[in-house]
C-alpha positions as YAML, in Angstrom:
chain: A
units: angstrom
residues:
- id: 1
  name: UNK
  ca: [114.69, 92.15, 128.65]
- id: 2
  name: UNK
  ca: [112.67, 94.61, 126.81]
- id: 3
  name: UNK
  ca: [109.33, 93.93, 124.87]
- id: 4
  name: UNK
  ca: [108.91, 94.72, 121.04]
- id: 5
  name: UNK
  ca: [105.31, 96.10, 119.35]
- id: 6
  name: UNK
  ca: [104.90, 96.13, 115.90]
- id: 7
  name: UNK
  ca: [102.15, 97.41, 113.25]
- id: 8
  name: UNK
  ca: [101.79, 97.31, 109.46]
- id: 9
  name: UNK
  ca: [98.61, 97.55, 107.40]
- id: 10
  name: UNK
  ca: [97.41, 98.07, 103.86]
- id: 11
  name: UNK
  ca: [95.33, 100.89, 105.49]
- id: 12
  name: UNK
  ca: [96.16, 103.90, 107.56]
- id: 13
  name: UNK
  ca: [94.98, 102.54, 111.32]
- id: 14
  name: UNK
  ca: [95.52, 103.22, 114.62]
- id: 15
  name: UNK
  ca: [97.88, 101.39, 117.49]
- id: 16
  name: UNK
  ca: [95.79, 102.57, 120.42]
- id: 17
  name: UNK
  ca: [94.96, 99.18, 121.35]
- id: 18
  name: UNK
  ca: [98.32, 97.77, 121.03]
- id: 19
  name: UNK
  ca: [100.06, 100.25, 122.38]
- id: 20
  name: UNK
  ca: [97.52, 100.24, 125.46]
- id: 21
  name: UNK
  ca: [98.58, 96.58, 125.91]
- id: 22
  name: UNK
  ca: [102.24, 97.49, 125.76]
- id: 23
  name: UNK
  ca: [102.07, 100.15, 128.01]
- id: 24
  name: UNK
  ca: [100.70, 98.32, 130.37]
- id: 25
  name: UNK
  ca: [103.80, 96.37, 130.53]
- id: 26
  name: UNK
  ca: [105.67, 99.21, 130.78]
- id: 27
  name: UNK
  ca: [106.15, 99.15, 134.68]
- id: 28
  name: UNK
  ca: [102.58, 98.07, 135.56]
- id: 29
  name: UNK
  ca: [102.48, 94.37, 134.33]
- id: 30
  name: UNK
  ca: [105.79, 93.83, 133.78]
- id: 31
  name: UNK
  ca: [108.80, 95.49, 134.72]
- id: 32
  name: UNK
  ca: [109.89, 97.56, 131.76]
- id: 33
  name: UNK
  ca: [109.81, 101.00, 133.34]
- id: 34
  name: UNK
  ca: [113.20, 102.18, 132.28]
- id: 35
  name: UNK
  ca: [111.89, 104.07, 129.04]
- id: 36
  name: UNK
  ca: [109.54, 103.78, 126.11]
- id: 37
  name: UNK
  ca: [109.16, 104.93, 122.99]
- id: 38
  name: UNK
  ca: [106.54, 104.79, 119.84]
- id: 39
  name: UNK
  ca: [107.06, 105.72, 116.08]
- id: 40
  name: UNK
  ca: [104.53, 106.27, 113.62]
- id: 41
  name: UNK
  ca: [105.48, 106.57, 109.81]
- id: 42
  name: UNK
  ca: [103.67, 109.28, 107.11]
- id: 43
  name: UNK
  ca: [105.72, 107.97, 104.14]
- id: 44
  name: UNK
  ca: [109.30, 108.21, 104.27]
- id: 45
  name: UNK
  ca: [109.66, 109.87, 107.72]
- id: 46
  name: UNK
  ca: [108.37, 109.01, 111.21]
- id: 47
  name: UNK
  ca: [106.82, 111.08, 113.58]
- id: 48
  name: UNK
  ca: [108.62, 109.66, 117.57]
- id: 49
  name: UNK
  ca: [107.50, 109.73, 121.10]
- id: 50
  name: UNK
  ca: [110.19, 109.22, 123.63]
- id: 51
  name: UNK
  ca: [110.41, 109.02, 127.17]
- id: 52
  name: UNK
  ca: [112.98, 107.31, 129.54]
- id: 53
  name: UNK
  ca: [110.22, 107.12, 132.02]
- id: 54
  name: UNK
  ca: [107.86, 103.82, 132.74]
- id: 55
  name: UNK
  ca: [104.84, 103.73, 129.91]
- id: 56
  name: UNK
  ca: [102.15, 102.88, 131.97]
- id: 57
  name: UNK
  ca: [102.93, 105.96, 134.59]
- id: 58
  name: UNK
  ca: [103.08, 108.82, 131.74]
- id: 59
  name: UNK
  ca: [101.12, 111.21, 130.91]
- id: 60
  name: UNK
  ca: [102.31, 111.75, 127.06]
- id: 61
  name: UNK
  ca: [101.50, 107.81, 126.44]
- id: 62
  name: UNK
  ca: [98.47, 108.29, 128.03]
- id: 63
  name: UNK
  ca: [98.06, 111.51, 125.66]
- id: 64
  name: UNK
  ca: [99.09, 109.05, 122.77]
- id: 65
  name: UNK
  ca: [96.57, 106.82, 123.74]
- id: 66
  name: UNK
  ca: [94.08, 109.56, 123.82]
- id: 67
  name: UNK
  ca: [94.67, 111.27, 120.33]
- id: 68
  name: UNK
  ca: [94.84, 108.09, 118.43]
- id: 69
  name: UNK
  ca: [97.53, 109.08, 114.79]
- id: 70
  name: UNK
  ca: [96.58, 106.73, 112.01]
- id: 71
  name: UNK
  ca: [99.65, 104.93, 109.94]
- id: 72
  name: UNK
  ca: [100.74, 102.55, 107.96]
- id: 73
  name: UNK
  ca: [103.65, 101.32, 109.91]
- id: 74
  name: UNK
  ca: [104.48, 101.86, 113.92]
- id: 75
  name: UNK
  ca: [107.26, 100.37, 115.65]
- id: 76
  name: UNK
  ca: [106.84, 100.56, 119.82]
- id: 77
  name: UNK
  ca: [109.48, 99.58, 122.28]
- id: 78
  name: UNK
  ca: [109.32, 99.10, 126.53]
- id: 79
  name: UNK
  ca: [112.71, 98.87, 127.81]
- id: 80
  name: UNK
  ca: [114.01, 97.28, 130.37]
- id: 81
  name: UNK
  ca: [117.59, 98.63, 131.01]
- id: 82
  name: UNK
  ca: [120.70, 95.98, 130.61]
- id: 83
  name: UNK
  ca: [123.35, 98.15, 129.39]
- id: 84
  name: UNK
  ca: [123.44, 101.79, 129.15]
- id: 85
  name: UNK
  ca: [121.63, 104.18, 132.06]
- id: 86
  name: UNK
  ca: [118.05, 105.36, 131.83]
- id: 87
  name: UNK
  ca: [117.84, 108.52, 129.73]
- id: 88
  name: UNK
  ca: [116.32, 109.77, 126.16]
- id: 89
  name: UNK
  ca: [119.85, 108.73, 124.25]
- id: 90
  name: UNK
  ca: [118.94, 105.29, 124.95]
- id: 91
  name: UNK
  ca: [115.17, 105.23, 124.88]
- id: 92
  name: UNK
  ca: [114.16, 103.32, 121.76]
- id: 93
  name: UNK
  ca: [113.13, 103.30, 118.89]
- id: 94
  name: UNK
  ca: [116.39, 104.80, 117.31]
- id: 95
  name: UNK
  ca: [116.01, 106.53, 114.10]
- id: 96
  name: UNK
  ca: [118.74, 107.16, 111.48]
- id: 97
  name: UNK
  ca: [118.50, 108.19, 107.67]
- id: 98
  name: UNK
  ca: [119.53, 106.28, 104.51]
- id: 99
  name: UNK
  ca: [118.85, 106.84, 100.78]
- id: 100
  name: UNK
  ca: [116.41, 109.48, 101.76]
- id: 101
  name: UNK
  ca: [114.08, 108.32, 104.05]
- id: 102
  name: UNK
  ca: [113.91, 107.55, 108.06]
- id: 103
  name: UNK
  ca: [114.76, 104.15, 109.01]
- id: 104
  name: UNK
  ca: [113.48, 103.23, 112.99]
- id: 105
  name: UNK
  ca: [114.74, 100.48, 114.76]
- id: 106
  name: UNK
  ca: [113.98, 98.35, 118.13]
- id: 107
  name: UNK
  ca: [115.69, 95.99, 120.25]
- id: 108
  name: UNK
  ca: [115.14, 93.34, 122.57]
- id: 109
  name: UNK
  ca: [118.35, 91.71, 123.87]
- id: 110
  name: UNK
  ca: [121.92, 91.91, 124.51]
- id: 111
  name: UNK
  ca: [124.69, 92.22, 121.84]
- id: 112
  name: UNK
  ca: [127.82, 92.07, 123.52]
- id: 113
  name: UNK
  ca: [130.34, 92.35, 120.64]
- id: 114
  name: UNK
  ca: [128.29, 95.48, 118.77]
- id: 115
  name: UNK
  ca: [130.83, 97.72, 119.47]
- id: 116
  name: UNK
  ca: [133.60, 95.77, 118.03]
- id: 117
  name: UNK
  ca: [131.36, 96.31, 114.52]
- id: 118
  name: UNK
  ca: [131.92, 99.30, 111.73]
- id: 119
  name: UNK
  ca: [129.83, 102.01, 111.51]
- id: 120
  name: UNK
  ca: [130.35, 104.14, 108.75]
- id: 121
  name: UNK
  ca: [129.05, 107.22, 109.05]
- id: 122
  name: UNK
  ca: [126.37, 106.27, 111.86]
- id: 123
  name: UNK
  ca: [126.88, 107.30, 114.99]
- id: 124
  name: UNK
  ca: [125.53, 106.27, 118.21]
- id: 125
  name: UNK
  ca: [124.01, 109.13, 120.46]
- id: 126
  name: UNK
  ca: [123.73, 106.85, 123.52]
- id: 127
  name: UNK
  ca: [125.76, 104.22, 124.74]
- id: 128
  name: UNK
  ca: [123.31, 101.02, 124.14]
- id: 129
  name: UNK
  ca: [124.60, 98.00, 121.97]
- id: 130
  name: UNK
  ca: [120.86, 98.37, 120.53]
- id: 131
  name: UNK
  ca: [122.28, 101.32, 119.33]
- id: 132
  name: UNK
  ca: [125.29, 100.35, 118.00]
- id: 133
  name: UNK
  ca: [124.06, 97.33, 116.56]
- id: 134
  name: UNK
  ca: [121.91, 99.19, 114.70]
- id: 135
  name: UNK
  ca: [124.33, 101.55, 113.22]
- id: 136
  name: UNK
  ca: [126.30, 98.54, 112.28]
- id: 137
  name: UNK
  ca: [123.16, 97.02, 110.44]
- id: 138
  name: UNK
  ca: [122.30, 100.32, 108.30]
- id: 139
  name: UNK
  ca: [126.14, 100.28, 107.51]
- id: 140
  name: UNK
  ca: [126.01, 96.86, 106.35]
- id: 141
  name: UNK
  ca: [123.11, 97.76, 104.07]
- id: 142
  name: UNK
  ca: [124.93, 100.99, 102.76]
- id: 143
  name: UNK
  ca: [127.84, 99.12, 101.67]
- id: 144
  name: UNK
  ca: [125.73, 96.46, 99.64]
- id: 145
  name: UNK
  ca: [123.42, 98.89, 97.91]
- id: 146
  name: UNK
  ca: [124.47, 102.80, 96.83]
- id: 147
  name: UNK
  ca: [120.88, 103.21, 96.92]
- id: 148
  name: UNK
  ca: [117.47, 102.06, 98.29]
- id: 149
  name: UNK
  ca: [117.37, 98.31, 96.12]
- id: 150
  name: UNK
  ca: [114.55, 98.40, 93.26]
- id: 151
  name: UNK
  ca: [114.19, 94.73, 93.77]
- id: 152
  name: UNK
  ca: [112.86, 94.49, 97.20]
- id: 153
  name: UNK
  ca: [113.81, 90.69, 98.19]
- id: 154
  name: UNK
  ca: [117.11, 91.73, 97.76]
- id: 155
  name: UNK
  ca: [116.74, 94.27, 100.51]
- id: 156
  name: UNK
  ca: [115.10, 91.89, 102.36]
- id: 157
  name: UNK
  ca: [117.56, 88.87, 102.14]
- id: 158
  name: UNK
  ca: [120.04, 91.52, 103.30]
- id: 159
  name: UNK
  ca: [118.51, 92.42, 106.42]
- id: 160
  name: UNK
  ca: [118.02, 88.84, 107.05]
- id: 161
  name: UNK
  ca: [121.55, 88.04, 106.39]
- id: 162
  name: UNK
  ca: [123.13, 90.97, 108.37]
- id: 163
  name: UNK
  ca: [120.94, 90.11, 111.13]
- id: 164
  name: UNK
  ca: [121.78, 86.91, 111.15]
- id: 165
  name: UNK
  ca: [125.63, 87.86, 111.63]
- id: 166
  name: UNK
  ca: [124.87, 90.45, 114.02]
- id: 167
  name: UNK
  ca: [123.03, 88.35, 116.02]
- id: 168
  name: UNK
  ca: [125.96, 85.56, 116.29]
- id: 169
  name: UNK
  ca: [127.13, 88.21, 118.85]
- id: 170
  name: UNK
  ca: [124.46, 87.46, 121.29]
- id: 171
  name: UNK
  ca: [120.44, 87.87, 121.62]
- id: 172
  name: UNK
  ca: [118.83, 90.71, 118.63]
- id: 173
  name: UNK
  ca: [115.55, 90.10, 118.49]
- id: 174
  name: UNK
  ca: [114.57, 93.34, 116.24]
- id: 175
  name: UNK
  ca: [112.32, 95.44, 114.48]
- id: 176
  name: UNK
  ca: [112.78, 98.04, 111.38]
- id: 177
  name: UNK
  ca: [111.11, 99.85, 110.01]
- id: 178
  name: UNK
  ca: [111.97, 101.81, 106.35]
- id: 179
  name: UNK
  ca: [108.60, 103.57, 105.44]
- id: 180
  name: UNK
  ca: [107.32, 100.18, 103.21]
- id: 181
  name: UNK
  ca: [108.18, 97.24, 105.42]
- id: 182
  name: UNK
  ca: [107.95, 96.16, 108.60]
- id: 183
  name: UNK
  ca: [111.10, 93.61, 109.31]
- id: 184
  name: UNK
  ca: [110.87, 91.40, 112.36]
- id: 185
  name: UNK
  ca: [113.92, 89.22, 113.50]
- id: 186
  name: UNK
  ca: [112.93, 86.66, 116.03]
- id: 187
  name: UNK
  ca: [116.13, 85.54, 117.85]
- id: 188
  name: UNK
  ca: [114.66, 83.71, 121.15]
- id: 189
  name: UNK
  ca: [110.85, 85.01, 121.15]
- id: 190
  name: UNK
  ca: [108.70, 87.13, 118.70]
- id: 191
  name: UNK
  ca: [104.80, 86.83, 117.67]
- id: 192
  name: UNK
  ca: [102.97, 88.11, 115.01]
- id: 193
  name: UNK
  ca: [98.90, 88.00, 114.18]
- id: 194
  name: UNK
  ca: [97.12, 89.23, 111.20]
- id: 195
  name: UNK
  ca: [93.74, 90.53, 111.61]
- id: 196
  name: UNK
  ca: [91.44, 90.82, 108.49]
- id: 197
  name: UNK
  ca: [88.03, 89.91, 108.05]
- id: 198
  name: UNK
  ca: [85.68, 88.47, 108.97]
- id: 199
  name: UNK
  ca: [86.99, 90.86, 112.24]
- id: 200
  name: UNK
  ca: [86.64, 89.52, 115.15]
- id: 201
  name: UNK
  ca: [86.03, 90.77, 119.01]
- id: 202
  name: UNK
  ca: [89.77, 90.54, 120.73]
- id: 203
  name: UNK
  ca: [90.58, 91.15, 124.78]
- id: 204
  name: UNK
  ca: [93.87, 92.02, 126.20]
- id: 205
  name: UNK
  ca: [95.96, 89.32, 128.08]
- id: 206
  name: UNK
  ca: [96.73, 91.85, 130.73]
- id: 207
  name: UNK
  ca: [93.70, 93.82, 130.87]
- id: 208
  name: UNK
  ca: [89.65, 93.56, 130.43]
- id: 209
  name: UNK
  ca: [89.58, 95.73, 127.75]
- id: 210
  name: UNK
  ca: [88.39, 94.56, 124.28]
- id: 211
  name: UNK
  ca: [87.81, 95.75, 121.26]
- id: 212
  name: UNK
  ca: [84.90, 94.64, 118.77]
- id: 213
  name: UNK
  ca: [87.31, 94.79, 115.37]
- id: 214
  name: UNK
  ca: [84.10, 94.54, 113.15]
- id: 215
  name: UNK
  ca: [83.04, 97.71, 114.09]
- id: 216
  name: UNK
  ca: [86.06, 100.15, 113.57]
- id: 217
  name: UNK
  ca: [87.31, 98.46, 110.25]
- id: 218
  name: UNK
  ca: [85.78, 97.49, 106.70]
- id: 219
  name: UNK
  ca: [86.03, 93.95, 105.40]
- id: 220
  name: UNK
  ca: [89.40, 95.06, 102.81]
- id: 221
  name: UNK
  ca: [91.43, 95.72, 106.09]
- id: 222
  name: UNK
  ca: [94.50, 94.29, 106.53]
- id: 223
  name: UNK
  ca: [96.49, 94.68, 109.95]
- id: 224
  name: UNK
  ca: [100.06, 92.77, 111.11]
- id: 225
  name: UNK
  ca: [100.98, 93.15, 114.71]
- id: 226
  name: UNK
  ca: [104.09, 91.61, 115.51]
- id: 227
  name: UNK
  ca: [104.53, 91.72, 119.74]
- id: 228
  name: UNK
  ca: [107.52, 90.16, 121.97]
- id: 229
  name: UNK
  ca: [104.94, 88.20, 123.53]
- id: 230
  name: UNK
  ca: [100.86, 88.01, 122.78]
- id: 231
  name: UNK
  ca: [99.12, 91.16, 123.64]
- id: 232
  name: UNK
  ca: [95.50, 89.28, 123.43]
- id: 233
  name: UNK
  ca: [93.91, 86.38, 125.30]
- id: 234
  name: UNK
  ca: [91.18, 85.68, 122.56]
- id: 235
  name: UNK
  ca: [93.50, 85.49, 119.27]
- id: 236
  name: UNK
  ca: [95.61, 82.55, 117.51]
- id: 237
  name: UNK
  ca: [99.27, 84.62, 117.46]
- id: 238
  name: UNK
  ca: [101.72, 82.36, 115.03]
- id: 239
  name: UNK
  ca: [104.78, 81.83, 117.31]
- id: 240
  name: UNK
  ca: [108.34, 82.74, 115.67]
- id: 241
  name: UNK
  ca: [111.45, 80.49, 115.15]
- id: 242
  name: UNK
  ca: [114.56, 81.44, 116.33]
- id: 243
  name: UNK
  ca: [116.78, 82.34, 113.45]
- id: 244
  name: UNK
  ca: [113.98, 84.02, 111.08]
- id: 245
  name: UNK
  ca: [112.96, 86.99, 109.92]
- id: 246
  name: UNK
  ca: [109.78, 88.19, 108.52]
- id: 247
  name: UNK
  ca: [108.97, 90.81, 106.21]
- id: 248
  name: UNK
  ca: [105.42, 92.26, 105.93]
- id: 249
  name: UNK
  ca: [103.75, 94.54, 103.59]
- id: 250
  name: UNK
  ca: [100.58, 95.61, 102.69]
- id: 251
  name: UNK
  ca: [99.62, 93.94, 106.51]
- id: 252
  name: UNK
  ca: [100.74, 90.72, 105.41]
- id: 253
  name: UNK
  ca: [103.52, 88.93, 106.15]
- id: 254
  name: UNK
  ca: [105.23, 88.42, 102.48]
- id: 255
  name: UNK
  ca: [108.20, 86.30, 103.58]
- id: 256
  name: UNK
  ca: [109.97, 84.09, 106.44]
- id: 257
  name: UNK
  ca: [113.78, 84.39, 105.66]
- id: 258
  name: UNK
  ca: [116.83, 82.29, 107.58]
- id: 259
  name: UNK
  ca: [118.17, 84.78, 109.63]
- id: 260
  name: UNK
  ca: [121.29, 82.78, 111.56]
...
């Protein structure tokens, strides 16, 4: 299975530390060496690192690590390869367009019946059910809205309830991102953790190497990570139920939607 990293904050910040403790995993701690990928958003379009090559033995994510890009919203992926070979059509994060902005997607699981789903006009480039599944989710949304929804919780209720009918087809733990929110479906295991003042010190779980938040942020701050599994040994992390979805915005998590 693969491992999901998510940020979204009310202030442009960086995912260096995250992203450290991801790649880490990324054939070094854990066995998902079969690709990896990182997306960072400047308003409606997202600026991608891919590699089907393990994380923690690469020199651009050590390069990303090094020349920290502040955003509002990230999405990071690990992969560990269940269907589909090892190469950059099926590295996530997968990135399509609708109603005029870049929507980025990542997937932990196995969806068995995705291609059996419509697609519209989204094709896959690789031959991952991530990928189709997620073609089938933006043409779900396409068909219930001719353009982006000005009442956001309707958007949001449809993610939750296309997930939800997705995921009858096996495991989709997810994350999407559209430029404003951060979705997170939690289908067997997803964490989140919001991290606003008073700031505290925080260590990695599979590293010594901590990070004093107090000093790099101001007390307004608001930052959501959402993580397959807790990236930090120090930190409460609110554990997900299977069958939700989250929305967060602004680095806060605005809603917990039935997602089954």
């Amino acid at each position: 299975m693969c491992e999901l990293l998510g940020m979204e904050c009310n202030v442009p910040t960086d995912i260096v530390f995250s992203f450290s403790a991801l790649s880490l995993r990324g054939g070094l701690r854990g066995p998902h060496g079969d690709g990896w990928g990182l997306a960072l958003y400047e308003g409606k379009a997202a600026r991608v690192f891919l590699e089907p090559a393990a994380a923690a033995r690469s020199p651009l994510a050590r390069f990303v690590r090094d020349n920290p890009i502040k955003t509002l919203l990230a999405v990071a992926h690990v992969r560990k390869k269940t269907r589909g070979n090892t190469s950059l059509a099926n590295t996530h994060p997968f990135v399509r367009e609708l109603w005029g902005r870049q929507w980025v997607f990542a997937h932990n699981g196995t969806v068995k019946d995705a291609r059996r789903r419509p697609l519209g006009r989204f094709t896959p480039v690789g031959d991952t059910d991530s990928e189709h599944a997620f073609c089938a989710l933006l043409d779900g949304l396409e068909r219930r809205f001719p353009a982006y929804p000005r009442r956001r919780t309707e958007l949001w209720r449809a993610v939750a309830e296309l997930g939800g009918e997705i995921g009858r087809g096996g495991t989709f733990n997810f994350l999407l991102g559209d430029g404003a929110h951060l979705f997170a479906r939690c289908a067997t295991r997803l964490c989140y953790i919001i991290r606003k003042a008073p700031f505290k010190r925080a260590t990695l779980a599979d590293e010594d190497l901590a990070v004093d938040f107090a000093e790099v942020t101001t007390p307004r701050d608001r930052v959501a990570v959402v993580a397959t599994a807790p990236l930090t040994r120090d930190e409460a992390w609110v554990v997900g139920e299977p069958g939700t979805l989250w929305v967060f915005d602004g680095g806060a998590c605005r809603a917990t939607l039935p997602s089954r």
